[in-house]
C-alpha positions as CSV (number, residue, x, y, z in Angstrom):
1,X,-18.4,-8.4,-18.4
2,X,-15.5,-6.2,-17.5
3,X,-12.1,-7.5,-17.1
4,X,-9.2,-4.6,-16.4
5,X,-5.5,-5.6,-17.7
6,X,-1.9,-4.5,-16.7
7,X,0.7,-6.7,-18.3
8,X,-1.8,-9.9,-18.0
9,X,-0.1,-11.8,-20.8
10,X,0.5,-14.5,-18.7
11,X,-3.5,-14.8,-18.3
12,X,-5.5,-13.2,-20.1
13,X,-6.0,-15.2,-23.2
14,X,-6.9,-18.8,-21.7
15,X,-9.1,-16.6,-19.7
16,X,-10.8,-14.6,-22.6
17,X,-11.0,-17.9,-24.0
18,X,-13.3,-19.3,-20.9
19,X,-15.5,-16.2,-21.1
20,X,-16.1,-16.5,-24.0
21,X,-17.0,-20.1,-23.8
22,X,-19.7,-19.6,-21.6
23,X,-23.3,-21.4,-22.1
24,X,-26.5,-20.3,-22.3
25,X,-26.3,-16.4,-22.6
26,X,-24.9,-13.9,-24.5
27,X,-21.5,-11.9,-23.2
28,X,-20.8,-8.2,-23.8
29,X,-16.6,-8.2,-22.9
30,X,-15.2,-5.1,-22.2
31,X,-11.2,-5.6,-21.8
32,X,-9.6,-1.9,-20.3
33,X,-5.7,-2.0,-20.3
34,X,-3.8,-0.4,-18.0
35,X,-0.9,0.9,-20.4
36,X,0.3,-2.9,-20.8
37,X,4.0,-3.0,-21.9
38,X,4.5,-7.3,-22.3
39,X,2.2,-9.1,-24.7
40,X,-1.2,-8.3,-23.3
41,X,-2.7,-5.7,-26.4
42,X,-1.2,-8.0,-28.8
43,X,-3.2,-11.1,-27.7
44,X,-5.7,-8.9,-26.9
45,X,-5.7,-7.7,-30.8
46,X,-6.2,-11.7,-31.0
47,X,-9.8,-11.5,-29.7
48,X,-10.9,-8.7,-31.9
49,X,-14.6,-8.3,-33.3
50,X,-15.6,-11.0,-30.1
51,X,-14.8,-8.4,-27.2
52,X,-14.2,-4.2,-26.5
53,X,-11.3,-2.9,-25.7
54,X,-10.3,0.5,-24.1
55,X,-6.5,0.9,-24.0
56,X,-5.5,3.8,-21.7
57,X,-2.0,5.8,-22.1
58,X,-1.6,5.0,-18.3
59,X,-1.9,3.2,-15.7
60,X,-5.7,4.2,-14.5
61,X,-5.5,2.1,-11.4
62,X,-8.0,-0.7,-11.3
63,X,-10.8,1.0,-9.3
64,X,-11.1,4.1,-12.2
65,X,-10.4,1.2,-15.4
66,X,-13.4,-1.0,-14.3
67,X,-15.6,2.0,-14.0
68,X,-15.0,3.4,-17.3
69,X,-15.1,-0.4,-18.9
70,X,-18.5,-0.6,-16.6
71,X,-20.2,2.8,-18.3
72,X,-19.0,1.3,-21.8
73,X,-21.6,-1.4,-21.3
74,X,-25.8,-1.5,-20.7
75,X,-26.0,-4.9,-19.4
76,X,-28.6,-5.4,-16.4
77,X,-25.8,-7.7,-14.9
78,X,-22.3,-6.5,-14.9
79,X,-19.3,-8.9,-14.1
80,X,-16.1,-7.7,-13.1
81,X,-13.1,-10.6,-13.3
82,X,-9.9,-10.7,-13.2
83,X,-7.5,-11.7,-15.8
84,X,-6.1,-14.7,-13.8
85,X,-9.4,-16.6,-13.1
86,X,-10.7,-19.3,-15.0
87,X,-14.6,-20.0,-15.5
88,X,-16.2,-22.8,-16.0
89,X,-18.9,-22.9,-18.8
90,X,-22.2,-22.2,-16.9
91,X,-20.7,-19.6,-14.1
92,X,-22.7,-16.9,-15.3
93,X,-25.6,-18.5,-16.1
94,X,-25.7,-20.0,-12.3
95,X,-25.2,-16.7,-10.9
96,X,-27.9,-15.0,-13.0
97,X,-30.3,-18.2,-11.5
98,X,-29.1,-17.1,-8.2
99,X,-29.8,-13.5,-8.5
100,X,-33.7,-14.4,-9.5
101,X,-33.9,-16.0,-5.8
102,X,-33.7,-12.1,-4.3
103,X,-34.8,-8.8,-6.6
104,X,-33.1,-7.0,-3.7
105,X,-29.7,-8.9,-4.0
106,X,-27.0,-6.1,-6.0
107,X,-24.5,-8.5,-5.8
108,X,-23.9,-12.1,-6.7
109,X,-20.5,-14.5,-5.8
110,X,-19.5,-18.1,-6.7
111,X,-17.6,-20.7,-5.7
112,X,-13.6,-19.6,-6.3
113,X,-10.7,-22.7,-6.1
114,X,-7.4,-21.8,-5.8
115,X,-5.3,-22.6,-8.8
116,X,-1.7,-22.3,-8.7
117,X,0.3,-19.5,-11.2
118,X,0.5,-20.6,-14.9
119,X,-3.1,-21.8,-13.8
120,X,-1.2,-25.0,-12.9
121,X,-3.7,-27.4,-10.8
122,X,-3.1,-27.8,-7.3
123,X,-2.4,-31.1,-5.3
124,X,-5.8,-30.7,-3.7
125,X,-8.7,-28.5,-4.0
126,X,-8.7,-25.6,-1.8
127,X,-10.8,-22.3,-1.7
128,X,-10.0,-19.6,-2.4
129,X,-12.8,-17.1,-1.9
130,X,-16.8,-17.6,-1.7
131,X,-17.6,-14.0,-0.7
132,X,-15.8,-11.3,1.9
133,X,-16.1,-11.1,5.4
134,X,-15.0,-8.1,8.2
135,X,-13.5,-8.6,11.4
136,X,-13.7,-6.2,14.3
137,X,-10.5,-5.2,13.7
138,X,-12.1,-4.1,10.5
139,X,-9.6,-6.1,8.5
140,X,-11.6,-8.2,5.4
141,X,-10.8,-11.5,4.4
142,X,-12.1,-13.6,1.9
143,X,-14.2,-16.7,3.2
144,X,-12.8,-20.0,3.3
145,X,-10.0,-19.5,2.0
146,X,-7.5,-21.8,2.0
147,X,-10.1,-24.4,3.2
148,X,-10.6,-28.0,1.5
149,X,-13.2,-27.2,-1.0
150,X,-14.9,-30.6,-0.6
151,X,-15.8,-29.5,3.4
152,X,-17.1,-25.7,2.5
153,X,-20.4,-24.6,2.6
154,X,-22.5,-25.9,-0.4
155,X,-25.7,-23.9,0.6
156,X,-26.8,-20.5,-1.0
157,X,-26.9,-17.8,1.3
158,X,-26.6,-14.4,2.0
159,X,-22.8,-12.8,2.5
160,X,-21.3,-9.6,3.4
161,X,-20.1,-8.8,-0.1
162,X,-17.8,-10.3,-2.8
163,X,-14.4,-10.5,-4.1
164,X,-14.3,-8.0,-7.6
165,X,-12.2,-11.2,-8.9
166,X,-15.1,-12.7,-10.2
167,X,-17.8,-10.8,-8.8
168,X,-21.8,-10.1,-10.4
169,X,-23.3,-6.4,-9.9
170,X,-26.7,-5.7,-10.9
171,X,-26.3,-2.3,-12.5
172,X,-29.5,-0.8,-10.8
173,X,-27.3,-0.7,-7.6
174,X,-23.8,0.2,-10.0
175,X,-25.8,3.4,-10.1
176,X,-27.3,3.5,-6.8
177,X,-24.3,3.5,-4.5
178,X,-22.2,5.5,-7.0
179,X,-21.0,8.2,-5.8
180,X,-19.7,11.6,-7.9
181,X,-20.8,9.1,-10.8
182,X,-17.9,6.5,-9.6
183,X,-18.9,2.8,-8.6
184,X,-15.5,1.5,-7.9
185,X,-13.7,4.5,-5.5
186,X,-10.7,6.2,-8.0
187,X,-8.8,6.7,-4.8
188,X,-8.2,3.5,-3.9
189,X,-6.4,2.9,-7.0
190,X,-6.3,-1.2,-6.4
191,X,-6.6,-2.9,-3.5
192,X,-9.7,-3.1,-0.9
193,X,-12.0,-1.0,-3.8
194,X,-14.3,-4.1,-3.8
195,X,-15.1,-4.5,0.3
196,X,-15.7,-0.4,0.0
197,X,-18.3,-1.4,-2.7
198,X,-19.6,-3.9,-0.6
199,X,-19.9,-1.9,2.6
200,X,-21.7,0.7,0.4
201,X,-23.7,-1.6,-0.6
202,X,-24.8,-3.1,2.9
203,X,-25.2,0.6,4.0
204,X,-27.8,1.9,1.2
205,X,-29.6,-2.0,1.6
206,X,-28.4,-4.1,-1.0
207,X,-27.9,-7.9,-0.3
208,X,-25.1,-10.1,-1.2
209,X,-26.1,-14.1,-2.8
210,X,-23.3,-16.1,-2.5
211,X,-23.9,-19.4,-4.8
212,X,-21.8,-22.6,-5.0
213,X,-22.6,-24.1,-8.3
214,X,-21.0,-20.7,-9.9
215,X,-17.2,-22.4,-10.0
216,X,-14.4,-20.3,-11.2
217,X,-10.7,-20.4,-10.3
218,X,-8.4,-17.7,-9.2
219,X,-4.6,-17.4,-9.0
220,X,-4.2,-15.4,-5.7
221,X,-1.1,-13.0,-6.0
222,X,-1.7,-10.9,-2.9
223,X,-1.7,-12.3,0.8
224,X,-0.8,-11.1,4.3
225,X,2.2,-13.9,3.5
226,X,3.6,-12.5,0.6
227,X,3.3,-9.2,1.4
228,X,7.1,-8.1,1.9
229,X,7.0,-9.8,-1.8
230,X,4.8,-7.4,-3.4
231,X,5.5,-4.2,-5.0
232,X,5.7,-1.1,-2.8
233,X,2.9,0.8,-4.4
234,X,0.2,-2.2,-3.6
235,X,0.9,-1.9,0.2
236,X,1.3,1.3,0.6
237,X,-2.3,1.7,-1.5
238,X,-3.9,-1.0,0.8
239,X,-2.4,1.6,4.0
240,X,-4.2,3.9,2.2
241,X,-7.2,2.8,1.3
242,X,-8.3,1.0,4.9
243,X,-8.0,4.3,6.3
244,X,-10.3,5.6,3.7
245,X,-13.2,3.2,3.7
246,X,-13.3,3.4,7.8
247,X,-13.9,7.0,6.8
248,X,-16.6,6.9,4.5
249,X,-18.6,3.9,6.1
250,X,-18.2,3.3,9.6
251,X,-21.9,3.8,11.7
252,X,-22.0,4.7,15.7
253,X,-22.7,1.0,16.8
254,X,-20.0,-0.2,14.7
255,X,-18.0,1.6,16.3
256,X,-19.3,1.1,19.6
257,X,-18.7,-2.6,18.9
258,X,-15.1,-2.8,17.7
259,X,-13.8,0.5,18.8
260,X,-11.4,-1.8,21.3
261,X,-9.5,-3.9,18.4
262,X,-10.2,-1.4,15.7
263,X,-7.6,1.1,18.0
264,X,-5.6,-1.8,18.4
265,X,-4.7,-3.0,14.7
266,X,-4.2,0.7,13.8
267,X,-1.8,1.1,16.1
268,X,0.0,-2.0,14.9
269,X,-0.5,-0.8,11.0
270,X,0.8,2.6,11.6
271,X,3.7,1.4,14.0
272,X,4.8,-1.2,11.0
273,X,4.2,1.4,8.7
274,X,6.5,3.8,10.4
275,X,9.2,2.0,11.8
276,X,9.5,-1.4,9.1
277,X,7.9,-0.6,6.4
278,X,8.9,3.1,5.3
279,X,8.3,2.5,1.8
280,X,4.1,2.5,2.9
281,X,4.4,5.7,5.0
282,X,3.7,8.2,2.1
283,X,0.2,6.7,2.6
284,X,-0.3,8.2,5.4
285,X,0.3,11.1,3.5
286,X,-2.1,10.3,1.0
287,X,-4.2,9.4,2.7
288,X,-4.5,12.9,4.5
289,X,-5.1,14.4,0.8
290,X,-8.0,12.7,-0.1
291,X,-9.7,12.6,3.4
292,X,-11.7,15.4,2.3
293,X,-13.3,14.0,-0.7
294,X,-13.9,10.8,1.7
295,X,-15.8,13.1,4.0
296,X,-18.0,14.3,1.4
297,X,-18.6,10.7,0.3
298,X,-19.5,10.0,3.3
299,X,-22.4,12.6,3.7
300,X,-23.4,11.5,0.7
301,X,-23.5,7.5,1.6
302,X,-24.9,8.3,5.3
303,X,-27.7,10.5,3.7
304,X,-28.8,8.0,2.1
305,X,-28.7,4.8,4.2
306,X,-30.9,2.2,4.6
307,X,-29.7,-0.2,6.7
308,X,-30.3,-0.2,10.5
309,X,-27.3,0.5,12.6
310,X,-28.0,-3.1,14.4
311,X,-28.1,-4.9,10.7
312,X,-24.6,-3.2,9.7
313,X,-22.9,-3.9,13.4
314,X,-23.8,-7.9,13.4
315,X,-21.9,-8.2,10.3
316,X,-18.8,-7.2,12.3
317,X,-19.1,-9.6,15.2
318,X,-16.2,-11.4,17.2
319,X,-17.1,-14.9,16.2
320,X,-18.3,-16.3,12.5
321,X,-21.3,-17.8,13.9
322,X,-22.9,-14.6,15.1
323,X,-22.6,-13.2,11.9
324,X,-25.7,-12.3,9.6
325,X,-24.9,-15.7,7.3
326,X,-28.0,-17.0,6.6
327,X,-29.0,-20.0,3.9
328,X,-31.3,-19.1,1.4
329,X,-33.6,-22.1,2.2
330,X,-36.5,-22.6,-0.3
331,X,-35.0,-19.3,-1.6
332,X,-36.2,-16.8,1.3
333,X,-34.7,-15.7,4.1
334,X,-34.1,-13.1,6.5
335,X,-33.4,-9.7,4.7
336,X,-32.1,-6.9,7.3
337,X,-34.1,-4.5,8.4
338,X,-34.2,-0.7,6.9
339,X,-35.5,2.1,7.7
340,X,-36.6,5.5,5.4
341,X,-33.6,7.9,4.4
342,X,-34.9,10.3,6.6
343,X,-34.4,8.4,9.9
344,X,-31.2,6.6,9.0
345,X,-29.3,9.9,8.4
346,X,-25.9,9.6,10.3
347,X,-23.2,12.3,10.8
């Protein structure tokens, strides 16, 4: 388990305290922190000789802190979490017992509630993520959320991806999709690094198990609400970093699909960008410097690719229902079709 910290006080012991309470296997923890300056290395000193810690003179970013906590490890299953979730006792054992419904599944997702901050309940039970999906505007959002949690889907199936929150990687396809040795993209930084990960996956053939008896909760900072609220470097970052996984993903009939409201939200991203946001438009910027190590990603990625061009497109379809969501009933169901390397080979 890898869980990256930057001035986590607030979370991070009640959360340690849940991982480490969990039944029925064994945990490696791995903490990285981000060049904490409240409480968080003290507490974490707290936990010491029951998890790892790496403790950076910087601030890494989150993408480049859970890769280096993620090589620190040897675990067939890695979970990345976030300091301000909450686990109940058998999470990772249920998502283990969903992985062994699919050998081809690299990633596994619970069931995440909303909690308020302080993890202070909330008046009613509400999701807050079971998995990512795209739109054709290629904007990712995180399923259910917001919905009553007692009317959600209670069936295992087959997602696009899931939120690095709380999220289970098998670490045969950690070092599959890696690219330049990197799981998690360093350019990112934070934000959007985990529906990269899971368009990777998608593209080199790797399935996605989303399972509701896993049951964590999750204090949600960042929204398209609050994001005037958030700190300048998170939104100009998530600027960034949509730019950046359009460039080292997108497939022809993708963009034969959505090239109509992909045009059109980033026109209205750049716009806001430009003329009410001017704090985000250095991302533009950067975003220009690391276009050509996203280019070579992407002949690397597109080299490689398994997936059919079909298979990748449904997943970004105008309504929910035509999307590639499928139950897992009696444990088997439709996997997407792939073809050899040689004859998925995209420019």
């Amino acid at each position: 388990m890898t869980i990256v910290t930057f001035n986590s006080g607030r979370y991070i012991r009640p959360c340690l305290e849940a991982v480490l309470a969990q039944e029925g296997l064994a945990v490696d923890i791995v903490v990285a922190d981000n060049a904490s300056t409240d409480d968080t290395r003290q507490i974490l000193g707290d936990f010491s000789g029951r998890i790892r810690t790496l403790f950076f003179s910087g601030n890494l970013g989150f993408a480049e802190a859970q890769n280096r906590a993620i090589q620190a490890g040897s675990a067939e299953w890695v979970l990345t979490l976030n300091p301000d979730v909450l686990l109940e006792p058998d999470f990772c054992r249920r998502l283990i017992e969903a992985a062994s419904f699919d050998p081809g599944a690299g990633t596994v997702c619970g069931k995440l509630l909303a909690i308020g901050p302080g993890f202070e309940p909330l008046p009613a039970a509400r999701i807050d993520s079971t998995g990512i999906y795209f739109t054709p505007a290629m904007r990712h959002f995180d399923r259910g959320w917001r919905q009553p949690a007692e009317t959600y889907s209670d069936r295992i199936e087959y997602v696009f991806g899931a939120s690095a929150s709380a999220a289970l990687y098998r670490r045969r396809m950690i070092e599959d999709i890696a690219v330049d040795g990197s799981f998690f993209d360093p350019d990112f930084f934070v934000y959007r690094e985990d529906a990269d990960v899971a368009w990777r996956a998608q593209l080199l053939g790797w399935r996605c198990i989303y399972t509701p008896s896993a049951v964590g909760r999750h204090v949600r900072t960042v929204t398209p609400e609050n994001r005037r609220t958030l700190p300048s470097d998170i939104n100009m970052h998530s600027v960034k970093n949509r730019f950046l996984m359009r460039v080292k993903n997108t497939t022809p009939a993708v963009v034969r699909h959505c090239w109509a409201p992909m045009l059109l939200r980033d026109l209205i991203v750049v716009g806001a960008t430009l003329l009410w946001e001017p704090s985000s438009a250095k991302a533009l910027w950067r975003f220009a410097q690391c276009l050509p190590r996203a280019l070579r990603q992407r002949r690397n990625i597109m080299s490689r690719r398994r997936a059919s061009d079909a298979d990748l497109a449904a997943w970004f379809a105008f309504t929910p229902s035509a999307r590639p969501v499928r139950p897992i009933a009696g444990h088997a169901a439709r996997k997407p079709r792939l073809r050899p390397v040689a004859e998925s080979a995209a420019p």
